[in-house]
C-alpha positions as CSV (number, residue, x, y, z in Angstrom):
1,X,-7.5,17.4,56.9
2,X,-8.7,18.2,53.3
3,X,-5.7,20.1,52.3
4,X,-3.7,16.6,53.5
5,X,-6.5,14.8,51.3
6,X,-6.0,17.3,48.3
7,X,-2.2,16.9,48.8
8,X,-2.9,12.9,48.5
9,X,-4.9,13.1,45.7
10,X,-2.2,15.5,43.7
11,X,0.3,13.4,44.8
12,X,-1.2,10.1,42.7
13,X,-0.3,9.5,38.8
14,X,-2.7,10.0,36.4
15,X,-2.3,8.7,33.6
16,X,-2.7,9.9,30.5
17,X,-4.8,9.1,27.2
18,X,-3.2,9.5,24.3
19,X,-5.2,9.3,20.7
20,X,-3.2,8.5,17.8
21,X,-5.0,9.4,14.3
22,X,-4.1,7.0,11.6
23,X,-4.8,7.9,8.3
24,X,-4.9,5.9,4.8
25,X,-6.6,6.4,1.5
26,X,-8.4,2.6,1.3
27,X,-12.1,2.3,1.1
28,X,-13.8,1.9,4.4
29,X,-14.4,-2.2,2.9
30,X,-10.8,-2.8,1.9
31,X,-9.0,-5.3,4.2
32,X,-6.6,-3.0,5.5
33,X,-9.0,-0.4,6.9
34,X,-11.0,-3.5,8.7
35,X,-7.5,-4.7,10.0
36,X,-7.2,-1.1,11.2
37,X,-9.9,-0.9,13.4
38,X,-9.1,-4.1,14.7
39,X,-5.8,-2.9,15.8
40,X,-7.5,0.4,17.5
41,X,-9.7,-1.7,19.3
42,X,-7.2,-4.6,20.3
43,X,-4.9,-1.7,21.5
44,X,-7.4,0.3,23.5
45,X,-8.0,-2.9,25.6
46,X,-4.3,-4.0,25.7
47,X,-3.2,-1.0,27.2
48,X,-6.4,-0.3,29.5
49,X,-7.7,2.5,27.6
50,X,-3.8,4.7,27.7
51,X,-3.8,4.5,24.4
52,X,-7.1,5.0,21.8
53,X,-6.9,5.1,17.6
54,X,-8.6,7.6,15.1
55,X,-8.7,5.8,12.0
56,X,-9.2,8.7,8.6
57,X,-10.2,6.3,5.9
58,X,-10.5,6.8,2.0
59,X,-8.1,10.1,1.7
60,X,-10.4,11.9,3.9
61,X,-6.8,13.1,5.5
62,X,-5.6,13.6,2.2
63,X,-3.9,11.7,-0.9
64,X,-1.1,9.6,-0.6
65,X,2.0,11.9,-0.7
66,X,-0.1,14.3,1.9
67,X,-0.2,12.0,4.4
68,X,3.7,11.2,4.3
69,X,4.0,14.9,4.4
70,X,1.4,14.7,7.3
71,X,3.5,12.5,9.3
72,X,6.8,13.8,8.7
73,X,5.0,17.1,10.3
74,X,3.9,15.3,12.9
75,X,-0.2,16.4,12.1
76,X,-0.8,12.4,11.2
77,X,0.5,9.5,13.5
78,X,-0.1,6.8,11.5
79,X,0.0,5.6,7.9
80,X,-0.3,3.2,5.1
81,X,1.4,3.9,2.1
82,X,2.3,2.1,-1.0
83,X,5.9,1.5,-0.9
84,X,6.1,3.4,-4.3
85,X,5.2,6.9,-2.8
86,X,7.4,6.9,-0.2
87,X,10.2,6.7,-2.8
88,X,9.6,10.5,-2.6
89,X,11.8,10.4,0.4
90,X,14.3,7.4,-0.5
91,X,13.9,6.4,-4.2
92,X,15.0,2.6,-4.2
93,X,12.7,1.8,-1.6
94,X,10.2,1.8,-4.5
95,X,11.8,-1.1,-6.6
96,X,9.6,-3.9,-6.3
97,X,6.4,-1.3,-7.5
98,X,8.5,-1.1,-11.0
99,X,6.9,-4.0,-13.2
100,X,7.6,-7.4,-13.3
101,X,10.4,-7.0,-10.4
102,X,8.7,-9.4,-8.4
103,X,8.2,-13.1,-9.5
104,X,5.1,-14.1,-7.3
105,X,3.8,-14.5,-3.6
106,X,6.9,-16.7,-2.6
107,X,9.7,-14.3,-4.0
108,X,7.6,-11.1,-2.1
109,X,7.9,-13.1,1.3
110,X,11.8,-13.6,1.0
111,X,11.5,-9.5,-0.2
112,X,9.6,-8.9,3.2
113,X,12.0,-10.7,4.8
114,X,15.4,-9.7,3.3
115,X,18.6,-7.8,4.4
116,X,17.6,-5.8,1.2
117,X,14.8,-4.3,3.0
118,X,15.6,-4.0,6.3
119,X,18.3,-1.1,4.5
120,X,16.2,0.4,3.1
121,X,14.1,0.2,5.8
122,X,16.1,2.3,7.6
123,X,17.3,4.2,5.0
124,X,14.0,5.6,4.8
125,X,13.3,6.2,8.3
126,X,16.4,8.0,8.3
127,X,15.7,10.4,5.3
128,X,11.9,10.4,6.8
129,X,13.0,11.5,10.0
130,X,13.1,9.2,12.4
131,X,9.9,7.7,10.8
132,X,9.6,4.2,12.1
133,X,8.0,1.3,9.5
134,X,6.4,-0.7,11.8
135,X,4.9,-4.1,9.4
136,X,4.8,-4.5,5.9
137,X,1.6,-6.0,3.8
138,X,0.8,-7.6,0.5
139,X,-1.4,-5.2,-1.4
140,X,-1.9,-7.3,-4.3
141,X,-1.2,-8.1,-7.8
142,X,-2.6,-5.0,-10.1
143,X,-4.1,-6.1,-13.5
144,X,-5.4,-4.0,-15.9
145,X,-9.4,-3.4,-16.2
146,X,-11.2,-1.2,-19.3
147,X,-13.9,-1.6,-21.7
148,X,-12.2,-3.8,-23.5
149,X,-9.6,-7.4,-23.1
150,X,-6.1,-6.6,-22.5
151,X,-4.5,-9.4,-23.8
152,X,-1.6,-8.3,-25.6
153,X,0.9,-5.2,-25.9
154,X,-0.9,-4.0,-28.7
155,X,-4.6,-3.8,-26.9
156,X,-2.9,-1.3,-24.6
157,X,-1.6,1.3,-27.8
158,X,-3.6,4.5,-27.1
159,X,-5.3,3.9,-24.7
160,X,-5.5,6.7,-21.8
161,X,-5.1,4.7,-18.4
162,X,-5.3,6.0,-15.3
163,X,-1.7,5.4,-13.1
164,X,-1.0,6.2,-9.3
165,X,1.4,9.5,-9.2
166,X,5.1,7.9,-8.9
167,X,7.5,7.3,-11.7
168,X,6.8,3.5,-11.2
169,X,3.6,3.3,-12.6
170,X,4.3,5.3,-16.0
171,X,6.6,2.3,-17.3
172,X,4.4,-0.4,-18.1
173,X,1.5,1.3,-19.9
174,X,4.9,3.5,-21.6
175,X,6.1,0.0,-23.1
176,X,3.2,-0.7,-23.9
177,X,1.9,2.3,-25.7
178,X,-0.9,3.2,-23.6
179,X,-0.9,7.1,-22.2
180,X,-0.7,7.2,-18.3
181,X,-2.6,9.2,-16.8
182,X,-1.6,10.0,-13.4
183,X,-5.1,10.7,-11.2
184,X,-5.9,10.9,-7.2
185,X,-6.9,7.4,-5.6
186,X,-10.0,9.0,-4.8
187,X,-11.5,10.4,-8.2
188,X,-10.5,7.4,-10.4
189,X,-14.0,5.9,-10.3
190,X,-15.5,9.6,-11.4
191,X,-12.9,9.5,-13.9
192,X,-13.8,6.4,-15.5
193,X,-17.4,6.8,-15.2
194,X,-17.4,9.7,-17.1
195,X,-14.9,8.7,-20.0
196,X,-11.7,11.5,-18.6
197,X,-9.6,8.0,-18.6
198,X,-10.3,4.8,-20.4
199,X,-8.5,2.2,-18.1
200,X,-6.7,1.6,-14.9
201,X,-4.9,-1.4,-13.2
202,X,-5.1,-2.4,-9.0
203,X,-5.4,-4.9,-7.5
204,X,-8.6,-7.2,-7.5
205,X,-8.9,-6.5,-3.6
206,X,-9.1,-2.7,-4.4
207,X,-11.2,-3.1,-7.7
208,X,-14.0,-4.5,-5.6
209,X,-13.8,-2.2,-2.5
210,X,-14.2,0.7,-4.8
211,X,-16.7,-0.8,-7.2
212,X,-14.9,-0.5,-10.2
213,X,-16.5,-3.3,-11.8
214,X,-19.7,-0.8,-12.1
215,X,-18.0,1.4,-14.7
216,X,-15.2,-0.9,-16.4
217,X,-16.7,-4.0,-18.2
218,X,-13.7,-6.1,-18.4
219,X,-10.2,-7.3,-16.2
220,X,-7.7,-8.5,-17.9
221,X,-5.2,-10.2,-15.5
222,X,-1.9,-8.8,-16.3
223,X,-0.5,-8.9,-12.6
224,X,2.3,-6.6,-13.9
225,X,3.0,-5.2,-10.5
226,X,2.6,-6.7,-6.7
227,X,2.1,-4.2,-4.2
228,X,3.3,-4.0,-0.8
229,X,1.9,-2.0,2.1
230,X,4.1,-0.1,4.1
231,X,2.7,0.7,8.3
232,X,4.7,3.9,9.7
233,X,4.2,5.2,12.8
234,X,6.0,8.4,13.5
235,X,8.7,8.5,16.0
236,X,6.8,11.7,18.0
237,X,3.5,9.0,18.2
238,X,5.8,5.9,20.0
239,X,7.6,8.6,22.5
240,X,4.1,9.8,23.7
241,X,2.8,6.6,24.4
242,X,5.9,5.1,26.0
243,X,8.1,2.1,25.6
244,X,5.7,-0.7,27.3
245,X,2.3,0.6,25.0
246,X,5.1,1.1,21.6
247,X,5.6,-2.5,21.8
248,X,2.2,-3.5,21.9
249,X,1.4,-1.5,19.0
250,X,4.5,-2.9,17.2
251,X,3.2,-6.1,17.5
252,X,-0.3,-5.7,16.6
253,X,0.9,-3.9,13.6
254,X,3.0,-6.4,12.8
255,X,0.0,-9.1,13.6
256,X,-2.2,-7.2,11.3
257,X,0.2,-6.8,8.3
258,X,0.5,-10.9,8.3
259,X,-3.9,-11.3,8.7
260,X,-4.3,-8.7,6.1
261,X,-1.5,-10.3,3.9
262,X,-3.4,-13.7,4.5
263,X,-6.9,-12.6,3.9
264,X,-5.1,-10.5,0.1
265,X,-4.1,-13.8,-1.2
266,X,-7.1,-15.8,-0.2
267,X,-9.2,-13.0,-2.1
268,X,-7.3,-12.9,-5.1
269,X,-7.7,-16.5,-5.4
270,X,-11.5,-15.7,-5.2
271,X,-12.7,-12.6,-7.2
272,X,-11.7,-13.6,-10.4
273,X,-15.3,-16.2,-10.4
274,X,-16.6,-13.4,-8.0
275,X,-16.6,-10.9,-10.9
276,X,-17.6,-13.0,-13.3
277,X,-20.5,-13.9,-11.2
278,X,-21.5,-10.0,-11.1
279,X,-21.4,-10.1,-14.9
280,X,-18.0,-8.7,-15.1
281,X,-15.6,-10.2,-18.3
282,X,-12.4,-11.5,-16.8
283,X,-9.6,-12.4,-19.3
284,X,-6.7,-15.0,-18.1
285,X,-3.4,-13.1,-19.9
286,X,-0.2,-14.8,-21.8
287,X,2.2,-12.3,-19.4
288,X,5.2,-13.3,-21.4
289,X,4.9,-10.9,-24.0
290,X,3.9,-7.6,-21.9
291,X,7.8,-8.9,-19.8
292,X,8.9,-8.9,-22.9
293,X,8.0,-5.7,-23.9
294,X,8.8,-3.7,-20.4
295,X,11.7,-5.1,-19.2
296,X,14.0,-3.7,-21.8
297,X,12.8,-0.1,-21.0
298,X,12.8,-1.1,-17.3
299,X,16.6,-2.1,-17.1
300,X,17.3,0.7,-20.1
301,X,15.6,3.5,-17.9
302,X,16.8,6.3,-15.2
303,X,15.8,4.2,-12.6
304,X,16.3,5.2,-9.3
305,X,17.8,1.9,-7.8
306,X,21.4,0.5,-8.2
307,X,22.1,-2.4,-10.6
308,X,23.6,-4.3,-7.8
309,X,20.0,-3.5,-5.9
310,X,18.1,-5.0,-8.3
311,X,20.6,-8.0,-8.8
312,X,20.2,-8.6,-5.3
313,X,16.2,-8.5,-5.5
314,X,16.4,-11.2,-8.1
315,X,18.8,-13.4,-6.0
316,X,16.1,-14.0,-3.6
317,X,14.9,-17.5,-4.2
318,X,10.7,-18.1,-4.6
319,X,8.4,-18.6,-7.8
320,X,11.7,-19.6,-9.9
């Protein structure tokens, strides 16, 4: 009798949990993080507990370029990445971190939802291997903050700013004549606070969440580059969960990339008088001359997309 109740018990499915570990270099307080754990704990219920997320904030995984490594390994499940540092793995992907390639908020939605993306898209999946990327999100607009306005070319001559580490972010403070200083997300506030840099540009969102207001006095609104957000998810992390759980967590990813998108643009609209309320000098910027100045240099440089690429990217209709 027990060995037909062991046999009975055996013979009954378990199934398995599964924890994913998503990783990202964001501040704990940054609207993609919050959106994270949202997701996690939207999923967890959706799928009845099969399927739980870790969620590594604030590089505590590692830097940008680590983490793509990390999931290309298959140590990390999860990611976001700036669609810049992945161009590491398929250089034109990184186009629209270039300056001025983007026109505003309408012409990044008709990028997000292009042909011109969905290629490359899958061109780096392909050269990741088999990495999928699940949703794309608007990052924000970077601008420019130091002790000082930034309202021409000419404020930015010498002065020693602080630059993520891919070739897209050396060419506006190069036209300028500013000296980039490529720096880890995670020690640029240390680096500011004790005078290694004198500047750095990100987006207001990010500005706030790492509390850079404290040791820069001034944002000067260049919006020389808007960010996008890529979510990848590993092709290892969809087969262990199974086809019926990988579409939930498509979809919530996808979900999550439109709320975070939403809740970016609401916020830029707001911290500019938020910052000024904390005592902080923001500066509305003329943009024409800083275009002026980089896109010669941009369209004269080795840059890693094709003519027709970039052609193509301005074809899209929005903020003529």
């Amino acid at each position: 009798m027990l060995l037909c109740a062991l046999a009975s018990i055996s013979a009954t499915p378990v199934l398995a949990e599964t924890t994913l570990k998503f990783a990202h270099v964001y501040e704990a307080g940054h609207p993609l993080h919050k959106g994270e754990e949202d997701v996690a704990a939207k999923l967890e219920t959706a799928t009845e507990g099969r399927v739980k997320i870790d969620v590594f904030p604030a590089s505590s995984l590692g830097e940008e370029l680590a983490l793509s490594e990390g999931l290309t390994l298959g140590t990390i499940d999860m990611i976001y990445t700036g669609i810049g540092f992945v161009s590491a793995y398929y250089a034109p992907i990184g186009m629209t971190d270039y300056p001025f390639t983007l026109r505003g908020m309408d012409h990044w939605k008709a990028f997000r939802e292009s042909d011109l993306l969905a290629d490359m898209k899958q061109e780096l999946g392909d050269a990741m291997g088999g990495v999928e990327v699940a949703a794309v999100s608007y990052y924000g607009a970077r601008h420019v903050t130091a002790n000082k306005p930034i309202l021409t070319p000419d404020d930015m001559k010498g002065l020693k700013i602080r630059v993520p580490n891919a070739p897209a972010y050396l060419i506006f403070p190069e036209a300028t004549g500013a000296n980039p200083t490529p720096m880890a997300f995670s020690e640029v506030y240390m680096g500011l606070q004790q005078g290694v840099v004198d500047a750095q540009e990100n987006p207001l969102t990010t500005i706030q969440a790492k509390k850079l207001n404290e040791v820069q006095s001034d944002i000067s609104l260049t919006g020389h580059i808007m960010n996008s957000t890529l979510t990848l998810v590993s092709q290892t992390a969809m087969d262990r969960i199974g086809e019926e759980d990988a579409k939930i967590l498509r979809d919530l990813l996808v979900d999550n990339a439109t709320n975070v998108t939403d809740e970016i643009v609401t916020a830029e609209s707001e911290l500019a008088d938020w910052f000024r309320d904390q005592g902080t000098a923001v500066h509305d910027v003329d943009r024409t001359p800083f275009i002026d100045a980089v896109t010669p240099v941009l369209l004269a440089s080795d840059v890693p997309f094709t003519r027709e690429q970039y052609d193509a990217l301005q074809a899209l209709p929005g903020n003529e």
